[in-house]
mmCIF file as Biopython writes it, N, C-alpha, C and O atoms, coordinates in Angstrom:
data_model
#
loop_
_atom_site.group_PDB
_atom_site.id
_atom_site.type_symbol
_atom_site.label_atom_id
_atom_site.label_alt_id
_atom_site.label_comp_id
_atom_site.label_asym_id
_atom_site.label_entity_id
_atom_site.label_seq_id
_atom_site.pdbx_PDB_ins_code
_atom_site.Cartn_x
_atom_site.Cartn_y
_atom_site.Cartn_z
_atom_site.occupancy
_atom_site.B_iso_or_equiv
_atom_site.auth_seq_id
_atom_site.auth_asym_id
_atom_site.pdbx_PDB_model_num
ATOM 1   N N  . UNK A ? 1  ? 68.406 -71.395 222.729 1.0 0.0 1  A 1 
ATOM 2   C CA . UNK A ? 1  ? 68.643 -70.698 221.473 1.0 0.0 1  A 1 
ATOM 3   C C  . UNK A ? 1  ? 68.608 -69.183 221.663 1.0 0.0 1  A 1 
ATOM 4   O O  . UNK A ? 1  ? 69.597 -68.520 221.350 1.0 0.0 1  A 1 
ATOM 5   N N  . UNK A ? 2  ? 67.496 -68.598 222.170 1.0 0.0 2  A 1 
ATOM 6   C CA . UNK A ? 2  ? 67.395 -66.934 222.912 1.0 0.0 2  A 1 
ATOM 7   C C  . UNK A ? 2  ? 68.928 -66.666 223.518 1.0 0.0 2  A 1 
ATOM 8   O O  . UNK A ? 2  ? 69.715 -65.843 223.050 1.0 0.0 2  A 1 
ATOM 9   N N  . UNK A ? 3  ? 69.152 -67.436 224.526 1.0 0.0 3  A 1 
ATOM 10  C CA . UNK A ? 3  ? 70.340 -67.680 225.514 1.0 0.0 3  A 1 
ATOM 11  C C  . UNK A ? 3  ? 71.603 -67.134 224.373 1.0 0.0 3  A 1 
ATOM 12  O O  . UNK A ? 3  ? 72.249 -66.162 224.764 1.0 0.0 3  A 1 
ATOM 13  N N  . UNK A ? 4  ? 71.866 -67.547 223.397 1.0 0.0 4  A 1 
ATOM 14  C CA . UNK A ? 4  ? 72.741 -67.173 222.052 1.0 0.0 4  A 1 
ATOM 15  C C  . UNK A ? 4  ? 72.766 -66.151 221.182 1.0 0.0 4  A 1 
ATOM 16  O O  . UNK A ? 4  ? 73.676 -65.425 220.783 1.0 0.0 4  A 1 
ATOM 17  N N  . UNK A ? 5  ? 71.214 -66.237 220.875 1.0 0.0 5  A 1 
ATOM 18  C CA . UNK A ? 5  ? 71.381 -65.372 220.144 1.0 0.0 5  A 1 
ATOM 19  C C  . UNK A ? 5  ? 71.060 -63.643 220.306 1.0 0.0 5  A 1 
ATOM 20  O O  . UNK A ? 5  ? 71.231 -62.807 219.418 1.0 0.0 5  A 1 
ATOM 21  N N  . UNK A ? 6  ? 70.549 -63.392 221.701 1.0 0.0 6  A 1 
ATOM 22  C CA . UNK A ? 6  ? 70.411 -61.761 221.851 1.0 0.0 6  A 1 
ATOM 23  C C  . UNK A ? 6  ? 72.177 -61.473 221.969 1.0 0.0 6  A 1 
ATOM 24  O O  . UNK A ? 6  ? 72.645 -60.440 221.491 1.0 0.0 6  A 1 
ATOM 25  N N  . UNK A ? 7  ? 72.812 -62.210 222.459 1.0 0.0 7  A 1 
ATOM 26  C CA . UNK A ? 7  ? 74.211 -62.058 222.659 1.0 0.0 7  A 1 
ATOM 27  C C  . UNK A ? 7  ? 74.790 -61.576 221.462 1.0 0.0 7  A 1 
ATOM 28  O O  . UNK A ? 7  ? 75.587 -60.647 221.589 1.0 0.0 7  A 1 
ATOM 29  N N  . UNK A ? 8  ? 74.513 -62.093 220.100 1.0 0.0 8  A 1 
ATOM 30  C CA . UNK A ? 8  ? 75.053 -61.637 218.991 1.0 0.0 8  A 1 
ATOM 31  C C  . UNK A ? 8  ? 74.937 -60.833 218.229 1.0 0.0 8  A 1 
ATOM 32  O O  . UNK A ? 8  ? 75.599 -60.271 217.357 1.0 0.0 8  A 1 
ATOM 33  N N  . UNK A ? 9  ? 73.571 -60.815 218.834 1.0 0.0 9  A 1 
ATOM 34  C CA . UNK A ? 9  ? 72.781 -59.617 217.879 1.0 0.0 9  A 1 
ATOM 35  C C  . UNK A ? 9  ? 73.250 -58.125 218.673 1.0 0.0 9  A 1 
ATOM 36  O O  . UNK A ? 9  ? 73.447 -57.143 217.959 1.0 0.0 9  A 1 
ATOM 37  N N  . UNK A ? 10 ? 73.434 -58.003 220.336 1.0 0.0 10 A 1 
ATOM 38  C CA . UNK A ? 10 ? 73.976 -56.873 220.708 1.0 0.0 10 A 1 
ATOM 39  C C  . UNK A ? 10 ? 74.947 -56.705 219.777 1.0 0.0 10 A 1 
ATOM 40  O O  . UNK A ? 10 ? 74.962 -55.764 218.984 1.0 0.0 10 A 1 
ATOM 41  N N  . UNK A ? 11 ? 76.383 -58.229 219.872 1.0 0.0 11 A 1 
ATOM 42  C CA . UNK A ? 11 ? 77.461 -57.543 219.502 1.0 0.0 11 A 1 
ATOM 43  C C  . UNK A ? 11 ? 77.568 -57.033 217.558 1.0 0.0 11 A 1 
ATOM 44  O O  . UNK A ? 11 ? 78.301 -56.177 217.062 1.0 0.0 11 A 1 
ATOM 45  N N  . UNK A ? 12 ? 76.717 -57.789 216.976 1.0 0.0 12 A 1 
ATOM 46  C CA . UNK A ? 12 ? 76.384 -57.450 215.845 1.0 0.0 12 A 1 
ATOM 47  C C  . UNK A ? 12 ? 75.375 -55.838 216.061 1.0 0.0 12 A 1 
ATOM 48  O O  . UNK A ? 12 ? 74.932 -55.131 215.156 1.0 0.0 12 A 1 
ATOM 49  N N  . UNK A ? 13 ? 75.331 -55.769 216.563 1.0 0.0 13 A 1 
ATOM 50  C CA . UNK A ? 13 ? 74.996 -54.118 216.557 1.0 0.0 13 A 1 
ATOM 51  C C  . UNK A ? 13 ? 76.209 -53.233 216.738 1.0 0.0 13 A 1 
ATOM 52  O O  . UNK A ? 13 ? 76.525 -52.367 215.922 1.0 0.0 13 A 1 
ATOM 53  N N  . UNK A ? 14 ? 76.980 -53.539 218.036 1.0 0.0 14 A 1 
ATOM 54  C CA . UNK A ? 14 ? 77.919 -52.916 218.099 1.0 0.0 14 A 1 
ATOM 55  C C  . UNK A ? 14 ? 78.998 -52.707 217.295 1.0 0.0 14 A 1 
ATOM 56  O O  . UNK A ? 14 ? 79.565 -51.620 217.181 1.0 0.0 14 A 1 
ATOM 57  N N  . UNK A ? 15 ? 79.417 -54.097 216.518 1.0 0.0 15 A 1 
ATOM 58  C CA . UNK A ? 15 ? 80.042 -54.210 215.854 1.0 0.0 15 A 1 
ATOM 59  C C  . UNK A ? 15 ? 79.500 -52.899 214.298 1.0 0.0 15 A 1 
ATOM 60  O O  . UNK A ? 15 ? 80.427 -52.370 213.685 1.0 0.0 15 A 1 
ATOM 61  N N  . UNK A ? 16 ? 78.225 -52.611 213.938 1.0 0.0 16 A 1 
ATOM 62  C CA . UNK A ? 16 ? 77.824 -51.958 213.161 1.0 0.0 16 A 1 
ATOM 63  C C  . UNK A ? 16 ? 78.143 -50.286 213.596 1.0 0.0 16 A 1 
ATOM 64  O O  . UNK A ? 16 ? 78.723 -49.401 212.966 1.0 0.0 16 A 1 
ATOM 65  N N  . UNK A ? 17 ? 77.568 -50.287 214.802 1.0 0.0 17 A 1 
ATOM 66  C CA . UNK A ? 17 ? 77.578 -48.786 215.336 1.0 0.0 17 A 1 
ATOM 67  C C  . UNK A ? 17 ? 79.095 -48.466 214.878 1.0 0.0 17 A 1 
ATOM 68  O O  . UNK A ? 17 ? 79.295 -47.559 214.069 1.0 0.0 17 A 1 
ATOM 69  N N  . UNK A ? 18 ? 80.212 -49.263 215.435 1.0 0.0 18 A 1 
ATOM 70  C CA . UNK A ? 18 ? 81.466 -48.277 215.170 1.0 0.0 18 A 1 
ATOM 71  C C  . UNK A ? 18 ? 81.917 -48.551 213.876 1.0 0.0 18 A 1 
ATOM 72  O O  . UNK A ? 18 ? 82.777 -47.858 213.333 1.0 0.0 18 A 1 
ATOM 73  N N  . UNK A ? 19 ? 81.288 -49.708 213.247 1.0 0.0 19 A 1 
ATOM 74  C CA . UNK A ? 19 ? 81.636 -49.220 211.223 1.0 0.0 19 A 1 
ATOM 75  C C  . UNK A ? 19 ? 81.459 -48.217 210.704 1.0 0.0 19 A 1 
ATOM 76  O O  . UNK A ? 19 ? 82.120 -47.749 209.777 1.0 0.0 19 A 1 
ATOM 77  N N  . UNK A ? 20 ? 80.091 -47.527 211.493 1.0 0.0 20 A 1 
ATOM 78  C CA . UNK A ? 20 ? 79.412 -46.630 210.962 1.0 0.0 20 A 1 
ATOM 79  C C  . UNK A ? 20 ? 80.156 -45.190 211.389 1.0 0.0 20 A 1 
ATOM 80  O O  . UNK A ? 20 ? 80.492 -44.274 210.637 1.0 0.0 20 A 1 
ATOM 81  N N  . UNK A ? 21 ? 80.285 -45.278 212.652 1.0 0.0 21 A 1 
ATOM 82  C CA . UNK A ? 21 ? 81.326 -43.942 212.960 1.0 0.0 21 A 1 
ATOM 83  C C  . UNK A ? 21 ? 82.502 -43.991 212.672 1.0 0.0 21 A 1 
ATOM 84  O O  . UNK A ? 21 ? 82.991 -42.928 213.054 1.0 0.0 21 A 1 
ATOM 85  N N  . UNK A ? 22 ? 83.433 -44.756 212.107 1.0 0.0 22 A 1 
ATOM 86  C CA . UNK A ? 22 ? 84.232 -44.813 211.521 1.0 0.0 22 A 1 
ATOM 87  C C  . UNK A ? 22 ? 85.107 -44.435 210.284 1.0 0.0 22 A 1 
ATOM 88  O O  . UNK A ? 22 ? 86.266 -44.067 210.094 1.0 0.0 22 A 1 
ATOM 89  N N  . UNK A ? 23 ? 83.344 -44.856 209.095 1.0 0.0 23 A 1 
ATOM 90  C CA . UNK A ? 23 ? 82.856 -44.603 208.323 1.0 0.0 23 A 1 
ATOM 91  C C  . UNK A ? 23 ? 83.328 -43.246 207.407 1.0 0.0 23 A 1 
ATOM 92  O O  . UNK A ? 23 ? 83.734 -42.302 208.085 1.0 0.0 23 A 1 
ATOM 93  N N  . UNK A ? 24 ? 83.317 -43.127 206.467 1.0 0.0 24 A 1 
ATOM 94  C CA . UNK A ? 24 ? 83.303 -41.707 205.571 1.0 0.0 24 A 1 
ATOM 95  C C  . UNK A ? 24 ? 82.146 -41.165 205.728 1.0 0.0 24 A 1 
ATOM 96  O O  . UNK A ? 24 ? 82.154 -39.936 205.809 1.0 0.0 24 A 1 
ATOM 97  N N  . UNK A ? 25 ? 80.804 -41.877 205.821 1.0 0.0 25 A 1 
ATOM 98  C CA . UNK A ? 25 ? 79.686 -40.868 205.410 1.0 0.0 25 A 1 
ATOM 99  C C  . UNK A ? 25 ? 79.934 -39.585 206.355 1.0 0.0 25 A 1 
ATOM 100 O O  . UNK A ? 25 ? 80.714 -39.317 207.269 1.0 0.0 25 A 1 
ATOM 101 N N  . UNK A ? 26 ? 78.709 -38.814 205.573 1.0 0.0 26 A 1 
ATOM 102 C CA . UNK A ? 26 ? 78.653 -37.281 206.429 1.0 0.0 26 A 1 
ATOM 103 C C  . UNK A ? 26 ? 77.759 -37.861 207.633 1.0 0.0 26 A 1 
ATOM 104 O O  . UNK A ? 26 ? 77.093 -38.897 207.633 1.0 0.0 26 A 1 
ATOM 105 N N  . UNK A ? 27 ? 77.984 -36.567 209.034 1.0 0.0 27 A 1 
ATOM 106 C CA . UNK A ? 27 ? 77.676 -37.099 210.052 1.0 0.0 27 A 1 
ATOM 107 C C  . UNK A ? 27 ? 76.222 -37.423 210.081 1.0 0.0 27 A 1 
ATOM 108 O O  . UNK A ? 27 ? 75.870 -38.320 210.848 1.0 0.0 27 A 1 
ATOM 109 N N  . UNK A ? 28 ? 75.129 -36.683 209.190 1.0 0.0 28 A 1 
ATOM 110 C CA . UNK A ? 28 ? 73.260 -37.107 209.307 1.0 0.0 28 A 1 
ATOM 111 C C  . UNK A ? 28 ? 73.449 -38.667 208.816 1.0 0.0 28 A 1 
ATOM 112 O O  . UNK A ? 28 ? 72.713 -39.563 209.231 1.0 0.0 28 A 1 
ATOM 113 N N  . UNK A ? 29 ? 74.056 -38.791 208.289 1.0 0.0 29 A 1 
ATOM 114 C CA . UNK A ? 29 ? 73.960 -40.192 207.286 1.0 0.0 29 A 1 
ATOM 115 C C  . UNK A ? 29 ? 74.435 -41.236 209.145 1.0 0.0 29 A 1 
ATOM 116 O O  . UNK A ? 29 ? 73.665 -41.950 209.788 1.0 0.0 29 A 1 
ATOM 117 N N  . UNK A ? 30 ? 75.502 -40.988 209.384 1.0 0.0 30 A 1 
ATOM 118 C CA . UNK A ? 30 ? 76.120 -41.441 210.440 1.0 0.0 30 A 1 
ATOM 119 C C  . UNK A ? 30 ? 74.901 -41.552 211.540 1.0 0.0 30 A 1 
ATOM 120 O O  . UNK A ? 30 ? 74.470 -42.656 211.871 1.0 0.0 30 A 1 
ATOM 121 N N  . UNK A ? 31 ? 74.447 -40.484 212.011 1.0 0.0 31 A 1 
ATOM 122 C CA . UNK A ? 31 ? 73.431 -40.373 212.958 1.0 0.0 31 A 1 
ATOM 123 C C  . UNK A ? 31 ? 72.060 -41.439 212.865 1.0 0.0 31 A 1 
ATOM 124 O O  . UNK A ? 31 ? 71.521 -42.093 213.758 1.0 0.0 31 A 1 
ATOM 125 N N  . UNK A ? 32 ? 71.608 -41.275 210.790 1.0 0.0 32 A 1 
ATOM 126 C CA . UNK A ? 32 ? 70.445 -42.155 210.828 1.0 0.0 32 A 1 
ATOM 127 C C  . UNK A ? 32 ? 71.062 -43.489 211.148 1.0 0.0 32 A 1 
ATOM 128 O O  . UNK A ? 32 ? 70.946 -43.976 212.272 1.0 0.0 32 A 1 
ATOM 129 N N  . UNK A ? 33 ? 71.659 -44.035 210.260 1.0 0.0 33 A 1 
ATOM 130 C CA . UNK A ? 33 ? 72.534 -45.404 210.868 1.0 0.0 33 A 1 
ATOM 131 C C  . UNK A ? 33 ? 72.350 -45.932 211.977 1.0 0.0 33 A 1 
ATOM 132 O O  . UNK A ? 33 ? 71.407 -46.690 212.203 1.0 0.0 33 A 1 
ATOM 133 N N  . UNK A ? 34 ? 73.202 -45.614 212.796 1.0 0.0 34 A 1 
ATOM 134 C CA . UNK A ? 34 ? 73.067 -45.784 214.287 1.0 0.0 34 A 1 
ATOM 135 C C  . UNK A ? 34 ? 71.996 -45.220 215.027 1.0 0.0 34 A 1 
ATOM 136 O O  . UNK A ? 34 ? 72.275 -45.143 216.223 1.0 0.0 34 A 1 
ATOM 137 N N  . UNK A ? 35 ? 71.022 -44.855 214.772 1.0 0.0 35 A 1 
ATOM 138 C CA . UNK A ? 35 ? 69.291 -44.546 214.908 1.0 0.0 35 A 1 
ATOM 139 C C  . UNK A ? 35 ? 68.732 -45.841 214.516 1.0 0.0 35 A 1 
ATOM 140 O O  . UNK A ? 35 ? 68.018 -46.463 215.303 1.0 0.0 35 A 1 
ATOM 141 N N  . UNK A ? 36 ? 69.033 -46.324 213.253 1.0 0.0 36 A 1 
ATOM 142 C CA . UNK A ? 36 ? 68.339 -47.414 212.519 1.0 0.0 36 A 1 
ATOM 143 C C  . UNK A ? 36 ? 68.729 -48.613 213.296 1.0 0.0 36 A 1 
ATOM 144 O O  . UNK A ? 36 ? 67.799 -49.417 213.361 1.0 0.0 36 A 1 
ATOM 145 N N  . UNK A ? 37 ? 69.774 -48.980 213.888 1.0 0.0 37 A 1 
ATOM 146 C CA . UNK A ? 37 ? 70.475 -50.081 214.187 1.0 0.0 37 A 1 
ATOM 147 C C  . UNK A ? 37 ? 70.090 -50.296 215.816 1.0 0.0 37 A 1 
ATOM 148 O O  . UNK A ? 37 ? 69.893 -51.388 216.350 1.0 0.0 37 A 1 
ATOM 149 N N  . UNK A ? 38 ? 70.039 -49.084 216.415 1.0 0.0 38 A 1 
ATOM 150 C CA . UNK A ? 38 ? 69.927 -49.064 217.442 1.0 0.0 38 A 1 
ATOM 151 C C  . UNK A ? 38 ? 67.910 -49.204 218.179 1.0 0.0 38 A 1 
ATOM 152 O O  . UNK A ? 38 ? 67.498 -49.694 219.231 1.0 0.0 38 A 1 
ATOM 153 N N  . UNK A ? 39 ? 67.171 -48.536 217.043 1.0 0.0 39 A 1 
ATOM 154 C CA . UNK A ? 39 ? 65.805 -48.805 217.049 1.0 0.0 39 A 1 
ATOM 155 C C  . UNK A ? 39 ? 65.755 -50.354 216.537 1.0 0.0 39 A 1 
ATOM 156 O O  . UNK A ? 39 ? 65.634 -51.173 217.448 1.0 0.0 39 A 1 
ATOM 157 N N  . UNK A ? 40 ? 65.819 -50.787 215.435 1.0 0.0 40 A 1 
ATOM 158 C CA . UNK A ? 40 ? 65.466 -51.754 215.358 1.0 0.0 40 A 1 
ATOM 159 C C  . UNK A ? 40 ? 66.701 -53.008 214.989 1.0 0.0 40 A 1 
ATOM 160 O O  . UNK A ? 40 ? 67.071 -53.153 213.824 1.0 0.0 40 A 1 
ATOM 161 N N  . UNK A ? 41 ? 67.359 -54.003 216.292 1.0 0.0 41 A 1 
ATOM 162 C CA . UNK A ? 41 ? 68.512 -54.186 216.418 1.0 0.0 41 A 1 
ATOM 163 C C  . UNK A ? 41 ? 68.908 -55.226 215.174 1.0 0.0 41 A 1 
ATOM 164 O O  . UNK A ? 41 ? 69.972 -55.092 214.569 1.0 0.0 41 A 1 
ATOM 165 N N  . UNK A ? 42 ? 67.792 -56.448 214.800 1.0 0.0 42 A 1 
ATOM 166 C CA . UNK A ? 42 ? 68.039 -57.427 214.042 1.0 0.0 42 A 1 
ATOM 167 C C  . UNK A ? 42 ? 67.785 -56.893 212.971 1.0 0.0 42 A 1 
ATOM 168 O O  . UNK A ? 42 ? 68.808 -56.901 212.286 1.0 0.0 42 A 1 
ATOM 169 N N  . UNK A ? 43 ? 66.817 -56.352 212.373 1.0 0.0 43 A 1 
ATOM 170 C CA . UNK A ? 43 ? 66.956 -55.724 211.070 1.0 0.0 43 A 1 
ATOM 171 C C  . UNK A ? 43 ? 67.846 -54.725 210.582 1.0 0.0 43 A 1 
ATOM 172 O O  . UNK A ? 43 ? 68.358 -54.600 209.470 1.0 0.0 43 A 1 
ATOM 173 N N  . UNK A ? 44 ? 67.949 -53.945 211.752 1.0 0.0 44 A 1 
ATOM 174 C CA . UNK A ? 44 ? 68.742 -52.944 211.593 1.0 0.0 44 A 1 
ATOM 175 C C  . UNK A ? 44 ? 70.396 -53.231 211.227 1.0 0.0 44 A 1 
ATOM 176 O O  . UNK A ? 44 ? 71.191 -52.467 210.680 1.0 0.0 44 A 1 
ATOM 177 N N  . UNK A ? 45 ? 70.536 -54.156 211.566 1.0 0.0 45 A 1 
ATOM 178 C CA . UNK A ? 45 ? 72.220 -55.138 211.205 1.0 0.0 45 A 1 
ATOM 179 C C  . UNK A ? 45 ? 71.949 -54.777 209.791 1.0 0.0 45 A 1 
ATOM 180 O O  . UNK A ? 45 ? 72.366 -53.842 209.107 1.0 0.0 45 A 1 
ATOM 181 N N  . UNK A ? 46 ? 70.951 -55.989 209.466 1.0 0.0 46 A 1 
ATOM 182 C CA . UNK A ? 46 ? 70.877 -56.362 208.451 1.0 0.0 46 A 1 
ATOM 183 C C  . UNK A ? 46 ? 70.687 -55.396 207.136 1.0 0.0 46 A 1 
ATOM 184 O O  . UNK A ? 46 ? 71.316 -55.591 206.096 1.0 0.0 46 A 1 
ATOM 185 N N  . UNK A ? 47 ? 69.644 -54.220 207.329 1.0 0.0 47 A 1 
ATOM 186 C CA . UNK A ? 47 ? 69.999 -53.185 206.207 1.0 0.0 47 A 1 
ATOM 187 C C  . UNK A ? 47 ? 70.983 -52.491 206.475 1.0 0.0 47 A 1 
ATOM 188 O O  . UNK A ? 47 ? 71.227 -51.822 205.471 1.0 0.0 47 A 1 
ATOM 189 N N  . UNK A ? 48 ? 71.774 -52.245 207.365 1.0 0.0 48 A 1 
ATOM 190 C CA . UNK A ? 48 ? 73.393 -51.956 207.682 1.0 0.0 48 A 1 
ATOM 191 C C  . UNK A ? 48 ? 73.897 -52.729 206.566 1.0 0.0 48 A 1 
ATOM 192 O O  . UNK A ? 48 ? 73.547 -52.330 205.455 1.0 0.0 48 A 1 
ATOM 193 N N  . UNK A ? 49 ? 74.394 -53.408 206.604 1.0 0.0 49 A 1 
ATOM 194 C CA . UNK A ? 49 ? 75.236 -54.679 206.225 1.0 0.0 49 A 1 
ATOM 195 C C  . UNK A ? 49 ? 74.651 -54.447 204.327 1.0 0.0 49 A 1 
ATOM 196 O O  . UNK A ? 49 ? 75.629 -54.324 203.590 1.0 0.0 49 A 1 
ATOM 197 N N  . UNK A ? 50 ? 73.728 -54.406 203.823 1.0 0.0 50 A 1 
ATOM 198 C CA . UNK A ? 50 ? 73.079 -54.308 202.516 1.0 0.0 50 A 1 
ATOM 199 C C  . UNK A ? 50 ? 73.102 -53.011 201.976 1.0 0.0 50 A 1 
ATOM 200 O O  . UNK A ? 50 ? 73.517 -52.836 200.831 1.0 0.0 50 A 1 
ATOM 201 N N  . UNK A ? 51 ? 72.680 -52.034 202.708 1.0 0.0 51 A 1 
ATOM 202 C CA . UNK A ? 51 ? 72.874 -50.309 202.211 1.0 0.0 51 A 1 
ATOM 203 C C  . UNK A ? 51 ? 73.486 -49.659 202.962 1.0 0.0 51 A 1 
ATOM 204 O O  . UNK A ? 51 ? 73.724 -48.496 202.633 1.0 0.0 51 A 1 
ATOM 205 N N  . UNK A ? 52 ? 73.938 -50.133 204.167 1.0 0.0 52 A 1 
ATOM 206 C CA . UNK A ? 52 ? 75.231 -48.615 204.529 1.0 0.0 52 A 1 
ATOM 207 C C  . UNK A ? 52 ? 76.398 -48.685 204.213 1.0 0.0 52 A 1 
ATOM 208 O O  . UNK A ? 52 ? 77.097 -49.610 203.799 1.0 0.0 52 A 1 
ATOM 209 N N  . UNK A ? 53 ? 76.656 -47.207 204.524 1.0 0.0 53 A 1 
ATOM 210 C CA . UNK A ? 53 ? 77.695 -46.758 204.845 1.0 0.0 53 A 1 
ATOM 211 C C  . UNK A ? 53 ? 79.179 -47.530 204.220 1.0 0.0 53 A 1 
ATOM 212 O O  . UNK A ? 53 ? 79.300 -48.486 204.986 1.0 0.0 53 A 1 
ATOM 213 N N  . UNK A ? 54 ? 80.305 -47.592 203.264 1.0 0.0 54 A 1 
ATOM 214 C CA . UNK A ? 54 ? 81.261 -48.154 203.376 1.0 0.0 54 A 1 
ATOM 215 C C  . UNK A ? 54 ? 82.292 -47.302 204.601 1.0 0.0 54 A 1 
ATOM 216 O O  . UNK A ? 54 ? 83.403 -47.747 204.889 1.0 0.0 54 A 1 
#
């Protein structure tokens, strides 16, 4: 199950990081984001996904 799921959770990070630079926000907003996602990877999806960035 580990074997699966760190795999997704990288690419579910990654997949976040370049929403986020992509993104409209201004660049601090951009920076915390990918701070948040990148410190803490599974949660960090997840309040991605609920309060960031469109």
């Amino acid at each position: 199950m580990e074997a699966i799921a760190a795999p997704l959770i990288v690419l579910a990070d990654l997949w976040a990081i370049v929403r986020t630079l992509r993104s409209d926000a201004n660049t601090r907003q951009k920076i915390l984001w990918v701070a948040i996602v990148l410190l803490l990877p599974f949660i960090g999806v997840v309040a991605w996904i609920l309060f960031g960035p469109s």
